[in-house]
Every structure is written in C-alpha cells, then in structure tokens.
C-alpha positions as CSV (number, residue, x, y, z in Angstrom):
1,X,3.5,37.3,-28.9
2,X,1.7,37.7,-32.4
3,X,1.0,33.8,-32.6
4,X,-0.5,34.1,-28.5
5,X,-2.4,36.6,-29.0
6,X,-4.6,35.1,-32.4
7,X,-4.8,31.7,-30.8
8,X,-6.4,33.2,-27.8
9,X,-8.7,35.9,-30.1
10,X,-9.8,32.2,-32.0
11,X,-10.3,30.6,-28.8
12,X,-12.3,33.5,-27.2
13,X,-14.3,33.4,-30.9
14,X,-15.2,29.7,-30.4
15,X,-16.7,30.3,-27.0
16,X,-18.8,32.7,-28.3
17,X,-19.9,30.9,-30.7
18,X,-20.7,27.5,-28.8
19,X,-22.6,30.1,-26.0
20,X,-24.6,32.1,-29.0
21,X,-25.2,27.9,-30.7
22,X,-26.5,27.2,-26.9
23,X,-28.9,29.7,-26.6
24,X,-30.2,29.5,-30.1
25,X,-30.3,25.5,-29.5
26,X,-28.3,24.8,-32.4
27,X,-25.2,22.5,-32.7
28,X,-21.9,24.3,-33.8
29,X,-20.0,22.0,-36.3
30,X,-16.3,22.4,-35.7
31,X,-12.9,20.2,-36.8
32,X,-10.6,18.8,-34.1
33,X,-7.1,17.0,-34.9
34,X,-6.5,14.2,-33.3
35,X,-3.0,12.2,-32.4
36,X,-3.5,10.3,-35.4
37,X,-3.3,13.6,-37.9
38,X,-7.4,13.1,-38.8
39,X,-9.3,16.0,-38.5
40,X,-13.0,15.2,-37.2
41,X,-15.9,17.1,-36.3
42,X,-16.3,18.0,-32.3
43,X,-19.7,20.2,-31.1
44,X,-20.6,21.3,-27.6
45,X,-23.7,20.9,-25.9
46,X,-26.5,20.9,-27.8
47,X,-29.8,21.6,-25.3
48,X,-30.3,21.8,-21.3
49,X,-29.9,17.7,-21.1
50,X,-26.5,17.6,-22.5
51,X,-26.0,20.7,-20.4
52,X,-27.2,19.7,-17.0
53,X,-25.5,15.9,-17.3
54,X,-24.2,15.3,-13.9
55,X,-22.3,13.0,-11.7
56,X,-25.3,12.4,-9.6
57,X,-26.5,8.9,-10.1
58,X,-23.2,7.5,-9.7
59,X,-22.9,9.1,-6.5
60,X,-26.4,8.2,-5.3
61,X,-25.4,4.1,-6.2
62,X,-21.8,4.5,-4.8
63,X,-22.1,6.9,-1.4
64,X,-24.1,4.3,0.4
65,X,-21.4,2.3,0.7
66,X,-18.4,4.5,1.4
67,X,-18.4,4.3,5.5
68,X,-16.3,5.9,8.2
69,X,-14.1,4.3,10.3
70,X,-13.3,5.0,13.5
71,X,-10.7,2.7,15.6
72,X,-9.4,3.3,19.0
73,X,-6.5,1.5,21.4
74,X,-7.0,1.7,25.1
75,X,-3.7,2.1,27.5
76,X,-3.2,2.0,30.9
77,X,-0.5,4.3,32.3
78,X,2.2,2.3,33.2
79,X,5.4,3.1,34.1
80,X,8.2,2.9,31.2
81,X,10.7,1.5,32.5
82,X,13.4,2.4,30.8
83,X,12.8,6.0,30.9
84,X,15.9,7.7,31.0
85,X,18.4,5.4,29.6
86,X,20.5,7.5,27.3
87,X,20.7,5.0,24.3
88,X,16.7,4.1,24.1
89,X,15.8,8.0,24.3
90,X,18.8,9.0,21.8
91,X,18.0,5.9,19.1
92,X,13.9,5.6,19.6
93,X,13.0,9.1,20.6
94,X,11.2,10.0,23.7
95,X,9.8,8.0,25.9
96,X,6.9,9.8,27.4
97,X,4.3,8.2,28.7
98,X,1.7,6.9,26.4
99,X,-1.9,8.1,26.6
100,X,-4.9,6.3,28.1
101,X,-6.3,6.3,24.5
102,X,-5.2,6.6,21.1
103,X,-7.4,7.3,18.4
104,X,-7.8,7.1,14.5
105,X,-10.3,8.3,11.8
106,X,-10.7,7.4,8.1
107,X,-12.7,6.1,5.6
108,X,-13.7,2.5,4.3
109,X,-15.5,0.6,1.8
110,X,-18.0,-1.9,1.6
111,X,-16.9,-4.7,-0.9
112,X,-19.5,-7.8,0.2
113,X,-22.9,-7.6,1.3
114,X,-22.1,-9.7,4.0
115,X,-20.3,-6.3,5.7
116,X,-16.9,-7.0,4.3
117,X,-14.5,-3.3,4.4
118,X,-11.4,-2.5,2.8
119,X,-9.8,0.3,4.7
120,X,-6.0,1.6,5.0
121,X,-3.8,-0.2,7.2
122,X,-2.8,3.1,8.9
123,X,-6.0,4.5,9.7
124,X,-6.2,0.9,12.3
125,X,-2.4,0.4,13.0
126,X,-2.3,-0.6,16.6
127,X,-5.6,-0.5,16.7
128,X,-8.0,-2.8,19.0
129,X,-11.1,-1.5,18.8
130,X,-13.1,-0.6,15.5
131,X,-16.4,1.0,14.7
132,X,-17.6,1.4,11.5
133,X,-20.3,4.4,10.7
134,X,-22.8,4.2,7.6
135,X,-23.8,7.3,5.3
136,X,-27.7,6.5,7.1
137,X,-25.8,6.8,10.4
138,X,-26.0,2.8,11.4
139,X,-23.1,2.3,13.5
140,X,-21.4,-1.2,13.8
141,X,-18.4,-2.9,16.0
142,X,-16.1,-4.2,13.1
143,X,-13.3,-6.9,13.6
144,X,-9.9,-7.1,11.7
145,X,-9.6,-10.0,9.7
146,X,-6.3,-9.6,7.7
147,X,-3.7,-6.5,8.1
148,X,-0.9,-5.9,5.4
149,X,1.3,-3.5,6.1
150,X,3.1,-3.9,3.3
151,X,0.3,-2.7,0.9
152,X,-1.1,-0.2,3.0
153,X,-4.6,-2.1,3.5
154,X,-6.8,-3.9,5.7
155,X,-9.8,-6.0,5.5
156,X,-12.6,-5.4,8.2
157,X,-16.0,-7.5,9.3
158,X,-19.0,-5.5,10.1
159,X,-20.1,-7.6,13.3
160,X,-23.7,-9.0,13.9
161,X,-24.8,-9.8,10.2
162,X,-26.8,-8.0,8.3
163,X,-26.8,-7.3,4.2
164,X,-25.1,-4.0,3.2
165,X,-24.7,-1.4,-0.2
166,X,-21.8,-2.9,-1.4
167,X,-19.4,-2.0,-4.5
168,X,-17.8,-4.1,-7.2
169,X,-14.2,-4.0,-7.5
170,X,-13.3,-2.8,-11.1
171,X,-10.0,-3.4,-13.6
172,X,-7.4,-1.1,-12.8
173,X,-5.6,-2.3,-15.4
174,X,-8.5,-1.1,-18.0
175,X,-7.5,2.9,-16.9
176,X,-6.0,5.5,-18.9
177,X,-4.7,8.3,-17.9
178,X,-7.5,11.3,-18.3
179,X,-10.1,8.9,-17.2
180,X,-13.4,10.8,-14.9
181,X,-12.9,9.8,-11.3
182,X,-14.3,10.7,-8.1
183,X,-13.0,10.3,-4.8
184,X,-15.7,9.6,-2.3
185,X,-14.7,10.1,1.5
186,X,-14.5,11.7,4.9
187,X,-12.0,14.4,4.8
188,X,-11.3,16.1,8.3
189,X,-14.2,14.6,9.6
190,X,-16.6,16.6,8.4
191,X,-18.4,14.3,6.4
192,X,-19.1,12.5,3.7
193,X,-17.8,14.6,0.7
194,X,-17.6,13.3,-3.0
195,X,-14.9,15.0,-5.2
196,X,-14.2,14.7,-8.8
197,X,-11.2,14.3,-11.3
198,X,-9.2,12.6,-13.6
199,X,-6.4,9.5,-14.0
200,X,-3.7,11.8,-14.0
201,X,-0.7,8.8,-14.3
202,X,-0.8,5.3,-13.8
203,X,1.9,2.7,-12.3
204,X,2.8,5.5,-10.5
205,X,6.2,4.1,-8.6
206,X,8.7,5.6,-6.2
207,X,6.5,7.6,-4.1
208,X,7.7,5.8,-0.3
209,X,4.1,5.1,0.7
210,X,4.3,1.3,1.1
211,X,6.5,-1.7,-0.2
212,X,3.9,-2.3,-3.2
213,X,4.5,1.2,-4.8
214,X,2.4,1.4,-8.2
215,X,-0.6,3.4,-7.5
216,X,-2.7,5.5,-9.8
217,X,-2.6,9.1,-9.5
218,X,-5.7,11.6,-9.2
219,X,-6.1,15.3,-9.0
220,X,-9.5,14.6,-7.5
221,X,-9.3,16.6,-4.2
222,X,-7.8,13.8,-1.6
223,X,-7.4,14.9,2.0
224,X,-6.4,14.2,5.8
225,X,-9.9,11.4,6.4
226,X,-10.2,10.5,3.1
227,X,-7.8,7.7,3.8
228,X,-9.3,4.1,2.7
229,X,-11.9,5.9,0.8
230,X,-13.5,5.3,-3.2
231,X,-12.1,6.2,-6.0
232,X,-14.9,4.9,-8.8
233,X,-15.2,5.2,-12.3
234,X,-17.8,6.4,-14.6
235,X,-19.5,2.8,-14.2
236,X,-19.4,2.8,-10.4
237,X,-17.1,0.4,-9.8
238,X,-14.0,0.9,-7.1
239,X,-10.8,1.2,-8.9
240,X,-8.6,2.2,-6.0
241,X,-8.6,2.3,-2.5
242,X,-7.5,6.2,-1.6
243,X,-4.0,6.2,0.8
244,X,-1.9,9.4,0.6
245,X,-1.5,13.0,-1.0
246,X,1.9,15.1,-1.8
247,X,1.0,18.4,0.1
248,X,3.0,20.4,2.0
249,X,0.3,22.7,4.0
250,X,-1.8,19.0,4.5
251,X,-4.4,20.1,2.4
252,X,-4.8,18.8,-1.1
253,X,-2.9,20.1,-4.2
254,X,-4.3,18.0,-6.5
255,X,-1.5,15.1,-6.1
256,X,-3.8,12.1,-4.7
257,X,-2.4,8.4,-4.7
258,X,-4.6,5.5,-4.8
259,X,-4.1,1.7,-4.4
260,X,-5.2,-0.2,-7.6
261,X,-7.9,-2.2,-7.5
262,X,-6.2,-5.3,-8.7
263,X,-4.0,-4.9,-5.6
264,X,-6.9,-4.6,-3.4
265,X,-8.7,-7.9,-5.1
266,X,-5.6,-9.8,-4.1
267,X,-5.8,-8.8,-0.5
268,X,-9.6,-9.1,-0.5
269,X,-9.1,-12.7,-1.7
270,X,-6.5,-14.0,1.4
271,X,-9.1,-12.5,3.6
272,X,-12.0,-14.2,2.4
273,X,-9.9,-17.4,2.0
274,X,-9.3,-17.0,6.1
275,X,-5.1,-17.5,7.2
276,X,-5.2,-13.3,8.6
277,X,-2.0,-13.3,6.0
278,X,-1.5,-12.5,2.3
279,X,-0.2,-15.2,0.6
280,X,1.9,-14.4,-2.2
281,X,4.2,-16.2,-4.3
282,X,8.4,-15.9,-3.7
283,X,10.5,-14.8,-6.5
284,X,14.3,-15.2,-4.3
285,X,15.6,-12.7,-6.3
286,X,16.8,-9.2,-5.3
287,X,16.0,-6.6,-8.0
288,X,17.6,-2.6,-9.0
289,X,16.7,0.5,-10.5
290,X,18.3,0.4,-13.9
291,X,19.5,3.8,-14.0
292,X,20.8,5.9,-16.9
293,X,24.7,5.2,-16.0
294,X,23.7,1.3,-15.7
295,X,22.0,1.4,-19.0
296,X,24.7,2.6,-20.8
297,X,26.8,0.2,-19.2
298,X,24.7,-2.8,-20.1
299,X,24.1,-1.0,-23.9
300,X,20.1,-0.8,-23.6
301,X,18.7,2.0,-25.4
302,X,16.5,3.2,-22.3
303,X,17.3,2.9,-18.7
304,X,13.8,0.8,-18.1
305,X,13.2,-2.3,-16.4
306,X,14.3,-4.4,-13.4
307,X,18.3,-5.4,-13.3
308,X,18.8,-8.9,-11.3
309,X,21.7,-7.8,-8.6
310,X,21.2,-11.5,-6.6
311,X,19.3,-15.0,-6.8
312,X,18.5,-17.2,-3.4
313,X,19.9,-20.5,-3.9
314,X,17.3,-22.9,-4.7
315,X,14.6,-20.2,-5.0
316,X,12.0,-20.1,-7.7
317,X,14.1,-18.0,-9.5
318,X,16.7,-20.0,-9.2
319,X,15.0,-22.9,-10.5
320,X,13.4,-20.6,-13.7
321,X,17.3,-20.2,-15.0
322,X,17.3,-16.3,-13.6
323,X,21.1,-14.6,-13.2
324,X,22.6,-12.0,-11.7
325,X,22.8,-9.3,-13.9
326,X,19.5,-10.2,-16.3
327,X,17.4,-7.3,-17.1
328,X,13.3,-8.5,-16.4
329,X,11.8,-6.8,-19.2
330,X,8.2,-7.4,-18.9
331,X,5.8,-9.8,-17.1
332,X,3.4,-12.0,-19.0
333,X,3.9,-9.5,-22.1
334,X,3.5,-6.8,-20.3
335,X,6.5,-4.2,-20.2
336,X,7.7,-2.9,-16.8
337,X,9.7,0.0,-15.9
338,X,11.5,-0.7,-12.7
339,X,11.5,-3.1,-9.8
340,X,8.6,-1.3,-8.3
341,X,6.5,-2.3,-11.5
342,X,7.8,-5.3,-11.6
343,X,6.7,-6.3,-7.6
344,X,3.0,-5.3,-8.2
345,X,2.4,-7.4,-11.4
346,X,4.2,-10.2,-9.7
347,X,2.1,-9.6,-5.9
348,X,-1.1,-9.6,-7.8
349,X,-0.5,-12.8,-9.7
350,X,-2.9,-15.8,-8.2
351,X,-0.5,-18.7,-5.8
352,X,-0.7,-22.2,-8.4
353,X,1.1,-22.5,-12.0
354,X,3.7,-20.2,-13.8
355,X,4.3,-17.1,-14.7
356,X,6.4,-16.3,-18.2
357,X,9.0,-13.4,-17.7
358,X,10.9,-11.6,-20.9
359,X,14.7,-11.0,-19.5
360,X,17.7,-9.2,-21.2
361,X,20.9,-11.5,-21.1
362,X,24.1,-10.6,-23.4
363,X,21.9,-8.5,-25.6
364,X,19.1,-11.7,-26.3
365,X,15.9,-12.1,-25.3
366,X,14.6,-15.1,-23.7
367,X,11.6,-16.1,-22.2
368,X,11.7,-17.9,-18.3
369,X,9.0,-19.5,-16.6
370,X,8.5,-19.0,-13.1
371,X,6.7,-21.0,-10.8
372,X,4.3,-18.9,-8.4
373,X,4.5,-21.0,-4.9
374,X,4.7,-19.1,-1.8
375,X,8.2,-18.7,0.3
376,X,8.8,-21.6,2.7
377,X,8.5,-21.7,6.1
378,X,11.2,-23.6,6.8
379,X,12.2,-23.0,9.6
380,X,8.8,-22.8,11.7
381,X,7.7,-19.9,13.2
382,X,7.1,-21.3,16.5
383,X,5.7,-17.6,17.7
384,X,6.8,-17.3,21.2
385,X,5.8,-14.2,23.6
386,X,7.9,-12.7,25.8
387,X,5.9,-12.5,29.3
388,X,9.6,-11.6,31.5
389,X,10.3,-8.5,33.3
390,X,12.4,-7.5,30.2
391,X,13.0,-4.6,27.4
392,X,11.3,-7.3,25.4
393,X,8.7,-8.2,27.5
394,X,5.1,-8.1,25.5
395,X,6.7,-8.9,22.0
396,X,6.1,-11.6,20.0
397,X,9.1,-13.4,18.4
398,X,9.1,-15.7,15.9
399,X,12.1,-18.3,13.9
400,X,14.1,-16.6,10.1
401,X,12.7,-18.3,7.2
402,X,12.2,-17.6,3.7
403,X,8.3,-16.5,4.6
404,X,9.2,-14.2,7.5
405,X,12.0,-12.3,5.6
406,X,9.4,-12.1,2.8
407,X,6.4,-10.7,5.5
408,X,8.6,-8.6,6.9
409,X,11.0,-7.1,4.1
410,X,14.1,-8.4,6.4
411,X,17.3,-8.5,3.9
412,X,21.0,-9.0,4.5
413,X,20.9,-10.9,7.7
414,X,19.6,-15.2,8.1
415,X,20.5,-15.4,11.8
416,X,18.2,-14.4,15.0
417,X,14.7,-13.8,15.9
418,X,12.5,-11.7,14.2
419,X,9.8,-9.4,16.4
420,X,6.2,-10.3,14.8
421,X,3.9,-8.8,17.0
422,X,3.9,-6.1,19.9
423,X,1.6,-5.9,23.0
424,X,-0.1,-2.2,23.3
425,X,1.3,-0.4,26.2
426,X,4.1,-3.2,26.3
427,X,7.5,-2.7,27.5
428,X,8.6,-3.9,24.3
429,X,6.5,-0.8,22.9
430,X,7.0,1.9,25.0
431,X,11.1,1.5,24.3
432,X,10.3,1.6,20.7
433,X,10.8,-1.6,19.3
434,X,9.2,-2.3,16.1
435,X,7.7,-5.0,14.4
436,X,10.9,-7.0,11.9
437,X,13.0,-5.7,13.8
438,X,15.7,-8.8,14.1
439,X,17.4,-9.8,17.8
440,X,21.1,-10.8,16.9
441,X,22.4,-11.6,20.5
442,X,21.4,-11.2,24.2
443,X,24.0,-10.1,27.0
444,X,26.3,-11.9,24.7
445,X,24.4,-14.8,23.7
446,X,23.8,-15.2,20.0
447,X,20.2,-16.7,19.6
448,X,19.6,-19.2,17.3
449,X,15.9,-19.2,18.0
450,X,12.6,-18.7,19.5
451,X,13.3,-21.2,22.8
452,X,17.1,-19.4,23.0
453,X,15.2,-16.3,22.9
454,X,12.7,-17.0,26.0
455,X,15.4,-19.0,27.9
456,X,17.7,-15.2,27.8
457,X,15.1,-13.2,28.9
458,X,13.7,-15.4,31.4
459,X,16.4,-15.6,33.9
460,X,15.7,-13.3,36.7
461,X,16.5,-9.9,37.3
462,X,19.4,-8.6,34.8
463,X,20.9,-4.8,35.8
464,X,22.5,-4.8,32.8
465,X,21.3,-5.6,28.8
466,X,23.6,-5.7,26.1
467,X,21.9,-6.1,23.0
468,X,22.2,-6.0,18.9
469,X,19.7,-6.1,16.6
470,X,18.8,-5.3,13.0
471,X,16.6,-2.7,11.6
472,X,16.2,-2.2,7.7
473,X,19.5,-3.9,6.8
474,X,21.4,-2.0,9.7
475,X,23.1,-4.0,13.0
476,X,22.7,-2.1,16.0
477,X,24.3,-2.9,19.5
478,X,24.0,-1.4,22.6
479,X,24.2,-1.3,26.7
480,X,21.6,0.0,28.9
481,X,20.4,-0.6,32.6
482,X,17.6,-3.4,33.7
C-alpha cells in the first residue's frame, strides 16, 4: 500500500507540475527509462500549438473518400416448396418465406480515382443491387467486380466515370503495436463518424472471422456500419479494411478487427487484373496448430509454428521436398506462429517464382523452395445450372479439382459436384443449400460430374429424393418428398 500510495503522490506531483510549466509557458525537463535501461529526458507541451495538435487534417484528406454502401436483393414470393419436410426444416432451419427485399448497409473505400471500392464481402453477400453514397452526398449505382469470401472483402466499380478522392494503400507490415489509428466509417447509420486509437496487436489469428485470419487489432471505437470502413495511419494511408468487433451488447468495447492492408492489395490486384477470382498460389499441404502437448512431443522449446499433418501428391509442396510431420518455421525469414500466420504470408505472396520456407525436420533446419503457381484446374469446371423442377433447381454446380477445393475450402472428400453459385429466391436457396457444399449421390446415383449431375435432376417429376452430400468435412444423407 506504502509503495501505491507514493507512486501516485509522485505522479499527481508531476501533473502539477507539467499544468503550472503550461501556464507559465515553460518546458518541464524530466527523465524517462526506456526498455533499453537509458534514462532520457521527456517534457510535455510546451505552448497552445503543441497543445491544440489535432487529428484534423488527416481527417479532412481521408473522409472524402470513406463512402457508404448500400446493397439490396429483390425476391419475389414464391412458394418453397419443400416447406414442411421434416429433414430440410430440422438440418437447414426454417423455411419461411423469404422477403420481397433484403437489405444491407456498410461502409467502403475509395482506392482508384477511376471509382474503384474495397468493401466487406458481407455487407453485399447475396447482394444484386449496389449504391454507393459520398461524404458530399453524390450517389452512384456500383457493380461487383470480384467477391472473396474467404477474406471477407469485395471489390466495387462506381458506374458512369468520373475521377474520385481516393486513398493509398499503406504497409501493414510497417505497424507496431501502439501505433495512432483512426477508424473512419458509418456506424448505425448515422453518419460519417471518425474514431481514434491505437495498434493494439498485430497478426492477430484465431478470431473465426474468415479463412485468412491475421488481422490487426484496434481499440478505436468499431461498430455495427462501420463494416468495410478506414482504418489510416498518421500519414493517411489505409492500413486495414475494418470487418468485425468482439462485443457482447453489439456496441463497441474497444476489441475492433481489421483486414491488413497487404491482404487487401492482393485482392485489389485480381480485380484490376479482371478474372472476378483471386488467384493465389497452391501449397497441397494440410497444416496444424502446434500445441503445447505436440511441442513437447516433437522437443521444440515453444509450441510456435505450423506442423505439416499431410502433403497432396504431386503438389507444390510435394515437389519443394515438404513431409508430414515438418514444422514451417518462418516464410521468407520471417517467423510465424501458427498455420493462420503462415496462410496470410503465403495468400499475399504475388503468382510467378518461389518462395523460401525455414522447416523443422529431426531437430535441423533446412531451407525449401517453393514454387508459387496457382492450383490446377484439372478437372474443368464446366459450370452447369440446374433449371429442373428440383431441390437443386437454381444452383450452379461445377467439376472437383485442385482449384475448386482451394476456392471453396472443400477437404476430405475428391468425388461429386461442388455448388458454386446460388440463384436468389431459388429453390436451391430457400431449402438452404449453400455455396461448397458437395453432392455425393442422387436417388442412388453417385455423380461423377457436372453432365451426371443435370442428367439426375432432369428426369421428370421424382416424389421421392434421396440425397448425401458434404458440408465442412461432414457426409450427410437424407430422404424427403418431391
């Protein structure tokens, strides 16, 4: 209590000190210790400028090009018809009818002068119509131009030309943690509203926001609208898209999760480079969390890094040497902690050349180097929709390959069609089928492909649909009424 009570008496001294050195406009030498044992001399304010510095003109050059976004889907009210089937309602949920319109509000940002946006994927997730609203209140029709789920972003084109405020895309790789930020966005809809904070931990992983988990954390007020907004640094520059809080009322508690901007560069570049799909390169290797009863097991000193539990046959990381049961240490010299780092450093890395990885085998190091070429698509897609009065009807299905399994995070199956696309207001929608989820067989059929797949759904009225499928690594099969 003794030791309390004289640090606060010398802390509650300095303060008036610095406030008496304020008024008197005179500095107040004192000595600070830093992390490296050297004591050097600090001082507070010194006169009204130093006092009234503010986060103003960053504001004024970022604002104008933090938008909202507002994206809609129009339904018709169509029958489900297979409401009431026991199965469907127990496994999918509900099956109420769907509304005449669905409706979605976020934020955005401006990233080309040539109306270019970077948004959230889940503020325009099933999403076909999509306006965009400037700080000056110019409204614009936007078009989608690339959606990636598995990131949690989308890329948007203001429609009918034009030259916007636009920001620069900065290094996320440059923070450190107590970095100024501010968030810039629309919470609730109230608004454009700017907030302010710091990096409060980077390569964040293991939050369950998207498949790319490695964000950069902010205690910068984040709320419900702010989705897809700015966070900027003290130069400006975008350094993370905005995508998700840990609250438990909904409201902010100063938990805020951004996507790094070296993510959102990469995403940004496949939509420029035109495709509508992020091309990234293939490892064909599945990876673990080393945890502290597998460390002790393999004898490393910390449970960190990403443990090799399979390698695809033929795969680039097959062909780099890579074994079940290496330990990836680190990525081009730079150390990772988990698979979760480990996926980021690898999505972000440009298609074309190698890439050197630092593994752990039998207590050695060794260096591998992998070859960054995207997963084949070998089989072809050959997208087929389903147009028959079926539980299917409305979805697009598409051949297994490499690519697919990759697009879709499909694992532990090879065999079936894969669902790639879903009508709005389908039947295929309304029973709550969702996109990668995998048809094994048909009324008993297994289906090798996309033509097996139309041929078994195209054969007349069927009072009776037996069906398995795969969702997430889990086989599903069923019975229910046509």
């Amino acid at each position: 209590m003794i030791r309390t009570f004289v640090a606060r008496r010398g802390l509650f001294r300095s303060v008036l000190a610095a406030a008496s050195a304020l008024l008197l406009g005179q500095a107040l030498p004192a000595l600070a210790q830093g992390t490296d044992g050297v004591r050097r001399e600090v001082r507070p304010p010194v006169n009204r400028a130093e006092v009234a510095l503010s986060f103003a003109p960053i504001v004024r050059a970022a604002a104008p090009a933090v938008v909202n976004v507002y994206a809609s889907q129009k339904q018709s009210k169509a029958r489900n018809p297979f409401e009431g089937d026991p199965f469907f309602e127990r496994f999918f949920g509900g099956l109420a009818q769907p509304e005449r319109a669905r409706q979605s509000v976020g934020s955005g940002v401006i990233l080309g002068r040539d109306g270019i946006v970077v948004t959230n994927h889940h503020v325009i997730e099933g999403m076909t119509e999509i306006k965009v609203a400037l700080p000056d209140r110019r409204e614009f029709e936007a078009e989608i131009k690339l959606r990636d789920p598995k990131t949690d972003l989308a890329v948007l084109q203001i429609k009918g030309g034009g030259t916007f405020p636009a920001l620069e895309l900065g290094d996320s790789e440059a923070l450190e943690v107590g970095d100024f930020v501010l968030a810039i966005g629309n919470p609730f809809g109230v608004g454009q509203t700017v907030t302010q904070g710091i990096v409060s931990a980077l390569a964040r992983t293991q939050v369950g926001i998207s498949d790319y988990q490695f964000f950069v954390q902010t205690d910068a007020a984040i709320n419900p609208g702010n989705s897809g907004g700015a966070l900027v640094d003290m130069q400006g520059r975008v350094i993370g898209i905005n995508t998700a809080i840990y609250s438990k009322s909904g409201g902010s508690h100063g938990i805020g999760f951004a996507i790094p901007a070296n993510m959102v560069r990469s995403v940004l570049e496949s939509a420029r480079s035109g495709g509508g799909v992020v091309r990234r390169p293939w490892l064909g290797a599945s990876l673990q969390v080393i945890t502290s009863e597998l460390a002790e097991t393999l004898s490393l000193p910390r449970p960190v890094g990403a443990l090799v539990s399979g390698v695809t046959s033929g795969s680039p990381a097959d062909q780099a040497g890579l074994k079940r049961l290496d330990v990836i240490q680190a990525v081009d010299g730079v150390e990772i902690d988990d698979p979760d780092g480990f996926g980021f450093r690898f999505a972000t890395k440009a298609l074309g050349g190698t890439m050197r990885i630092t593994i752990l085998r039998g207590g050695r190091k060794q260096d591998l180097a992998l070859r960054l070429v995207p997963a084949p698509e070998t089989p072809a897609r050959n997208a087929t929709l389903i147009k028959a009065n079926s539980p299917f009807q409305g979805a697009t299905v598409v051949n297994i390959s490499p690519a697919v399994k990759e697009e879709f995070s499909i694992s532990g199956i090879d065999a079936g069609v894969a669902i790639s696309e879903i009508e709005p207001g389908s039947s295929a929608e309304q029973v709550g089928f969702r996109k990668g989820d995998v048809i094994v067989t048909l009324n008993g059929q297994r289906i090798e492909d996309t033509a097996a797949m139309d041929r078994a759904t195209a054969r007349g009225r069927t009072y009776l649909w037996r069906i398995t499928f795969n969702r997430g690594g889990q086989t599903f099969s069923t019975a229910f009424g046509g």
